[in-house]
C-alpha positions, -999 to 999 in steps of 0.1 A, spaced: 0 0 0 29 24 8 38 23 -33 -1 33 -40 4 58 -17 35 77 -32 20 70 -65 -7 90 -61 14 116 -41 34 118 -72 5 119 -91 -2 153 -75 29 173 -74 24 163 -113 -10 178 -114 4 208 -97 30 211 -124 6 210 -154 -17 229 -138 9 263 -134 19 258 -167 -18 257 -180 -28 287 -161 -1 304 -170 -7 295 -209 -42 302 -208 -36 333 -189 -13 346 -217 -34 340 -244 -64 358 -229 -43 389 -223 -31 387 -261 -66 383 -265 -82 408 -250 -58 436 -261 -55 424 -294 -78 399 -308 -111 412 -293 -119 385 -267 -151 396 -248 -138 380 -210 -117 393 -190 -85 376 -184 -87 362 -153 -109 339 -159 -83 320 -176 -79 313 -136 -114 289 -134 -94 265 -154 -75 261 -118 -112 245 -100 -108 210 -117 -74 206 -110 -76 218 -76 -103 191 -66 -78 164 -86 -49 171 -65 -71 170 -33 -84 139 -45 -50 125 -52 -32 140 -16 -67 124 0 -60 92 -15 -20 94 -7 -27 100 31 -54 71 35 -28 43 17 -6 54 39 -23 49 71 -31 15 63 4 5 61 
């Protein structure tokens, strides 16, 4: 059970990875957006994208913690 458990803690940091650099991505793009290609929405909510991944990596840290305690 410990190697579940570090799986899925890996499995996180991961999520937290991908997740800056899609924010961030997404983030540019609606600035160049708004100034320039006539996007209606404001940037930020380029930052909603950040919800999903959010409950994954709680999902994942959740799931890292409770394999470990049955150890």
């Amino acid at each position: 059970m410990k190697n579940l458990s570090n799986v899925f803690l890996i499995l996180a940091v991961f999520l937290a990875c991908a997740m800056c650099f899609v924010v961030g991505y997404d983030y540019a793009d609606m600035l160049w957006g708004v100034r320039y290609g006539g996007y209606s929405a404001p940037a930020w909510t380029a930052f909603l994208i950040v919800i999903p991944y959010a409950l994954a990596i709680a999902v994942c840290l959740i799931l890292s913690r409770a394999f470990r305690k049955r150890v």
